[in-house]
C-alpha positions as CSV (number, residue, x, y, z in Angstrom):
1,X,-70.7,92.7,52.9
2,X,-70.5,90.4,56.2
3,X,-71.2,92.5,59.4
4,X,-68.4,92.5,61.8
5,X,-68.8,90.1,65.1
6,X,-70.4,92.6,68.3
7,X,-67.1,93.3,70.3
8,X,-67.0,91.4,73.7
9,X,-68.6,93.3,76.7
10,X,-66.0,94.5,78.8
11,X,-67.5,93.3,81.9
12,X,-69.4,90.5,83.9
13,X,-72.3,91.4,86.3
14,X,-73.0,88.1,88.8
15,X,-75.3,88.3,91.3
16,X,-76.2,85.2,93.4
17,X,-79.1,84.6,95.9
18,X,-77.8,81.9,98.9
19,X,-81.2,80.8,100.3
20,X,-81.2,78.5,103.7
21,X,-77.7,80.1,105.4
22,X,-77.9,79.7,108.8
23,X,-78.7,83.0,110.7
24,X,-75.5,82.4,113.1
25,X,-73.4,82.7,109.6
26,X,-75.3,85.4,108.6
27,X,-74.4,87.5,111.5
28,X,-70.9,87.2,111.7
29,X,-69.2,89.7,110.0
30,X,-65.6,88.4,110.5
31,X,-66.6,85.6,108.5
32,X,-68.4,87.3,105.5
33,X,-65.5,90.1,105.8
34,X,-63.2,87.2,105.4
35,X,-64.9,85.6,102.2
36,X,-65.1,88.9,100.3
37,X,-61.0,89.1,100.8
38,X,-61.0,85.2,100.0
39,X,-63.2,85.6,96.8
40,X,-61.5,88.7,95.1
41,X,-58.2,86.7,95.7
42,X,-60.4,83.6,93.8
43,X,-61.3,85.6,91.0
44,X,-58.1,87.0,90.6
45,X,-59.1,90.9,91.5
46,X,-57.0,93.4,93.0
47,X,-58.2,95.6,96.1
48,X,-57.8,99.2,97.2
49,X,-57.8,98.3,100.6
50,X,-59.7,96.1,102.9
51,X,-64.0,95.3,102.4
52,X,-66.0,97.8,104.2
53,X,-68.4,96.4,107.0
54,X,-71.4,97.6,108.5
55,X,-73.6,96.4,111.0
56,X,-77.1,96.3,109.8
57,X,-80.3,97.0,111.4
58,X,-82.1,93.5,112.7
59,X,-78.8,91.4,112.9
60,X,-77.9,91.7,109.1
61,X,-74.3,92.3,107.9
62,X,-73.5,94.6,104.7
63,X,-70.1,94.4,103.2
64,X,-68.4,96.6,99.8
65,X,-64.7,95.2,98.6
66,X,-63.8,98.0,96.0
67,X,-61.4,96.3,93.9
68,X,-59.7,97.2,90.5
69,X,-62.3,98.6,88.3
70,X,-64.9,96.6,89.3
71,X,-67.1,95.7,93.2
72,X,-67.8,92.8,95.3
73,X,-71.0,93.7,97.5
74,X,-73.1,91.3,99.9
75,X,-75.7,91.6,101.8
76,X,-77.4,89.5,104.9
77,X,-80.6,89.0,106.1
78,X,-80.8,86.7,109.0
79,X,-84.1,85.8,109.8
80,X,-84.8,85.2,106.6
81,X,-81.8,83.0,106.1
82,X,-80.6,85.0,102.9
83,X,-77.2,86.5,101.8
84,X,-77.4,88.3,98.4
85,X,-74.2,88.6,96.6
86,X,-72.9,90.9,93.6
87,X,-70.0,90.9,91.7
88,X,-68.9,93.3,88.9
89,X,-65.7,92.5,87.2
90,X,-64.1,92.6,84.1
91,X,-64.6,90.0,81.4
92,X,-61.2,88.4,81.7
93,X,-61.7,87.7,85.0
94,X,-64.0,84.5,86.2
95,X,-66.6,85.9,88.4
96,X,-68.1,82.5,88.9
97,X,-64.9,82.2,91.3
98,X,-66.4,84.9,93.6
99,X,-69.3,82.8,94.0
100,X,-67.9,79.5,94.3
101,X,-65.7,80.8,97.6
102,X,-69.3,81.5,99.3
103,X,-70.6,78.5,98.0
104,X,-67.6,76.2,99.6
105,X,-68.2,78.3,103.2
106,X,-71.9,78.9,104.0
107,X,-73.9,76.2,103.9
108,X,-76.5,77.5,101.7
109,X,-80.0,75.1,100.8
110,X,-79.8,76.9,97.2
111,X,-77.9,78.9,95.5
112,X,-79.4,80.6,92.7
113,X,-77.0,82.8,90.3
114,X,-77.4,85.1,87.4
115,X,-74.8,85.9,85.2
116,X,-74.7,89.4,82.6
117,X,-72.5,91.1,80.1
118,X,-72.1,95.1,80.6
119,X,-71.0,97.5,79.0
């Protein structure tokens, strides 16, 4: 008796760290509004309306894109030159897409990314 292959998680869980953004990107929330749209689009997810944006305490920007069973969530941190991103999607869907859109934009130092199955 052969046991059957572990079924394919349903989702992918990405988060990526962008280290070295200038603080001027970091603040404008146009901008990081914008590539949340531009990265759903990339990774082929469909959105229940537009990102929400909020203002953050010491110049940071916060942004939520609810999309179609799945999140894309970021995170700035000016004066530290840091923008944390997190995408939860489903499986068939390339995540890495998400990432690559924020990657093209910001002018990052380093990006370090982390990719996990869930469910």
């Amino acid at each position: 008796m052969t046991d059957a292959p572990a079924p394919t998680p349903p989702f992918t869980h990405l988060t990526a760290d962008f280290l070295g953004v200038p603080a001027a990107q970091l603040r404008d929330d146009a901008l990081i509004g914008g590539l949340l749209v531009a990265a759903a689009g990339a990774a082929g997810l469909g959105a229940h309306g537009p990102p929400v944006m909020r203002a953050l305490p010491h110049d940071g920007v916060a942004g939520l894109f609810l999309l179609e069973g799945c999140h894309i969530a970021v995170h700035t941190f000016p004066s530290e030159e840091l923008l944390l991103l997190d995408v939860l999607s489903r499986a068939t869907r390339d995540a890495q897409k998400a990432v690559d859109v924020f990657s093209r934009r910001l002018t990052a130092r380093t990006v370090r990314a982390e990719h996990r199955a869930r469910g």
